[in-house]
C-alpha positions as CSV (number, residue, x, y, z in Angstrom):
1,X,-40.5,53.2,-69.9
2,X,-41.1,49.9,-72.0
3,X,-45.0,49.7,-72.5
4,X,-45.2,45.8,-71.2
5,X,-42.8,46.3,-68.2
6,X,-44.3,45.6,-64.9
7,X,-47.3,43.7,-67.2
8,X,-48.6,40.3,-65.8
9,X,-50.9,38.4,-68.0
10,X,-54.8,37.9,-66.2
11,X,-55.5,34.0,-66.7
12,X,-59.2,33.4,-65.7
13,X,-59.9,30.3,-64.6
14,X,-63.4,29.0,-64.2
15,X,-63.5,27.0,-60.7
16,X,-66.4,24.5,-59.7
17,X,-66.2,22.3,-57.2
18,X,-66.5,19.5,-58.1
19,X,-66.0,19.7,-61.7
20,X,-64.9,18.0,-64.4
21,X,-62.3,19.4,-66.8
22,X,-60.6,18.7,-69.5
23,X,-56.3,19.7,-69.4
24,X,-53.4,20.2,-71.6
25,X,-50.1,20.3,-70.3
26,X,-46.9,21.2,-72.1
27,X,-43.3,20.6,-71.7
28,X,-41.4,23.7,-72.3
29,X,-39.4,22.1,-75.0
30,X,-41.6,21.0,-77.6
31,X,-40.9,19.3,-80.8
32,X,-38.3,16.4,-80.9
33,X,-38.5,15.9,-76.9
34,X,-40.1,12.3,-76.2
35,X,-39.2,12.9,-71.9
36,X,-43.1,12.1,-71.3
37,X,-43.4,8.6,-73.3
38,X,-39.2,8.1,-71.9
39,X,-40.3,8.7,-68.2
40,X,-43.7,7.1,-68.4
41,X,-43.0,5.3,-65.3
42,X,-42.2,8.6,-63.4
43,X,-45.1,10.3,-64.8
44,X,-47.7,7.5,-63.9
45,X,-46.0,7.4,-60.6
46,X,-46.2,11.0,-60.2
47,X,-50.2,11.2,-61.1
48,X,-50.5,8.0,-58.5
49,X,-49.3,9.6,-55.4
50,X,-50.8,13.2,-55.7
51,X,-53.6,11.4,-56.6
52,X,-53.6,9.3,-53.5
53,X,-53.1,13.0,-51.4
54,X,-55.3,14.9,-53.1
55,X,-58.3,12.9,-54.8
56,X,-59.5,13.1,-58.4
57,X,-61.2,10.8,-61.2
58,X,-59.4,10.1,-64.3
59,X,-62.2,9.8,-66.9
60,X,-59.7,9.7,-70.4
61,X,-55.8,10.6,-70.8
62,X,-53.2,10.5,-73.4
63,X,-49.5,11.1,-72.7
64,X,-47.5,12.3,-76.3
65,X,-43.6,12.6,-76.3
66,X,-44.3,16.5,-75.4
67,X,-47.7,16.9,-73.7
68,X,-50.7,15.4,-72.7
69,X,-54.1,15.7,-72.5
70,X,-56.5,14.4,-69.8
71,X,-60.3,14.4,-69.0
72,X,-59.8,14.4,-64.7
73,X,-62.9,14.8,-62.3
74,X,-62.6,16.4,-58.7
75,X,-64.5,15.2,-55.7
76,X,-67.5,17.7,-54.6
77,X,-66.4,20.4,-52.8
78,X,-62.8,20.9,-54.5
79,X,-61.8,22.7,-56.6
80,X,-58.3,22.9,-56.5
81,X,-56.7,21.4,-59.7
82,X,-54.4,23.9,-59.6
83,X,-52.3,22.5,-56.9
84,X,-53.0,19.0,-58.1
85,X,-51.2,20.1,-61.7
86,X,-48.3,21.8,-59.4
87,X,-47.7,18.7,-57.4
88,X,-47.6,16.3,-60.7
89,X,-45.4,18.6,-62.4
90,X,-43.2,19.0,-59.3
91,X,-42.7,15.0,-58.2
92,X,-41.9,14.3,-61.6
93,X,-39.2,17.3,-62.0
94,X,-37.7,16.5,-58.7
95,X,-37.1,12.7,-59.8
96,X,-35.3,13.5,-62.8
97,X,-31.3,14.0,-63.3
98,X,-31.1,18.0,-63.6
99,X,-29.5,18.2,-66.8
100,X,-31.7,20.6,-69.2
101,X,-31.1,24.4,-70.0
102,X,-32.3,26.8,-67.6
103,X,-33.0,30.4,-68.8
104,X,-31.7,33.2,-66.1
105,X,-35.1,33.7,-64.6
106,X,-36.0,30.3,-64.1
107,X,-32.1,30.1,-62.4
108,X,-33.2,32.8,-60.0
109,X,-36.7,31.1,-59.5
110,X,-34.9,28.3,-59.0
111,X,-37.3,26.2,-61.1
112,X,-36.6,23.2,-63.4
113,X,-36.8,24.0,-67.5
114,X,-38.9,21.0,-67.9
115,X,-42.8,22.2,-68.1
116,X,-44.4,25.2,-69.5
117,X,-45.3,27.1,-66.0
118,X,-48.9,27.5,-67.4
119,X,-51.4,25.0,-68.7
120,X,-55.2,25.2,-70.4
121,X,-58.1,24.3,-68.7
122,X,-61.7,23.7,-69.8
123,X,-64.6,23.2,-67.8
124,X,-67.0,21.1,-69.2
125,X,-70.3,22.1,-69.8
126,X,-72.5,19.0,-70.6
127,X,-72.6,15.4,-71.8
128,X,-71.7,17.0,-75.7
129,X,-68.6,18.7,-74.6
130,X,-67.8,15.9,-71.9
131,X,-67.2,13.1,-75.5
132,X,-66.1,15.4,-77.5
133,X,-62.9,16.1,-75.3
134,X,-62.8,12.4,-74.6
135,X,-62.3,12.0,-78.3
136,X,-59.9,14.4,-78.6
137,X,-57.6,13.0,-76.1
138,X,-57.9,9.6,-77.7
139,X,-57.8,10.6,-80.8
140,X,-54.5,13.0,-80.3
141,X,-51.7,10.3,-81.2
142,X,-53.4,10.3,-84.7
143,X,-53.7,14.2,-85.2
144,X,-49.9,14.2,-84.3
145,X,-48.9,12.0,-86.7
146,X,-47.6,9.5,-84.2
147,X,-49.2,6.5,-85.4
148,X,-51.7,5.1,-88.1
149,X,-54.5,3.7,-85.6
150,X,-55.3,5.0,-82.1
151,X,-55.6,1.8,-81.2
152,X,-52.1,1.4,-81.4
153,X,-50.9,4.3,-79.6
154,X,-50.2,2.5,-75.9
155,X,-50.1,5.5,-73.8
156,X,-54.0,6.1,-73.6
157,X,-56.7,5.2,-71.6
158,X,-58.3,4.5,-75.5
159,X,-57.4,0.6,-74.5
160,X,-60.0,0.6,-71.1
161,X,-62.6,2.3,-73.0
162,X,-62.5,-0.8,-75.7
163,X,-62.3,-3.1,-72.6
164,X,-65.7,-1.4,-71.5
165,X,-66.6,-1.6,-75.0
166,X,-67.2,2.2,-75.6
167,X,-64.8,2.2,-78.0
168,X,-64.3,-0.7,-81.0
169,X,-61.1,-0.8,-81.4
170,X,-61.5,0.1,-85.1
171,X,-62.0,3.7,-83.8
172,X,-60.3,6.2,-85.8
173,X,-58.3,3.9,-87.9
């Protein structure tokens, strides 16, 4: 008997209601993949009407070619972003051509090979934790190589935090 067979990992996830948390989400096929930043529209579409379903407060977001990062705050008495993340990931796989590779077990799941089934959560703690994640989502493009200056990164809510003049635009770079 293989030692792992059987074996299901035990993710923890720390639920508050109400909370606000800081996300990554992955495509399952990193590296070389620009779908996000290609299907923009789909994606922002996608955020819009779960979001209009099932309430939550953007507070900072980045989209890269292969993942993003957001900073998303539920309403009191929720706690649910797990369905919120299924229903994102599901409008925007059901709107696209099915044309990727599927492994056997996501053929007899009958799933898409577009995201990574999991994602990584953080709860934030208090107002330290809260900018330094906001920084890190603005400041990702950078860290990836994927331009000189945030600034000039256009799939970031970097550009309303200059408008609210958090941010000069000078910021990183």
């Amino acid at each position: 008997m293989d030692l792992f067979e059987g074996w299901m990992p035990n993710y923890r996830r720390l639920y508050k209601q109400g909370g606000i948390y800081f996300f990554t989400i992955n495509l399952l096929e990193r590296g070389d993949n620009d779908l996000l930043v290609r299907n923009i529209d789909l994606l922002r579409e996608s955020v819009k009407s779960v979001k209009a379903r099932y309430p939550f407060n953007i507070h900072a977001w980045v989209v890269l070619p292969d993942h993003l990062h957001c900073v998303i705050e539920l309403p009191a008495g929720d706690d649910n972003f797990s369905l919120r993340w299924r229903q994102i990931k599901s409008y925007f796989s059901r709107n696209l051509p099915a044309n990727e590779r599927l492994s056997a077990t996501r053929q007899k799941r009958y799933e898409r090979g577009i995201w990574q089934r999991r994602f990584w959560e953080h709860l934030i703690r208090d107002e330290r934790d809260y900018w330094h994640r906001i920084n890190y989502v603005h400041y990702n493009p950078m860290k990836h190589g994927l331009v000189k200056r945030v600034a000039d990164w256009p799939y970031s809510t970097f550009h309303l935090f200059v408008k609210k003049k958090i941010y000069d635009i000078h910021w990183c770079g």
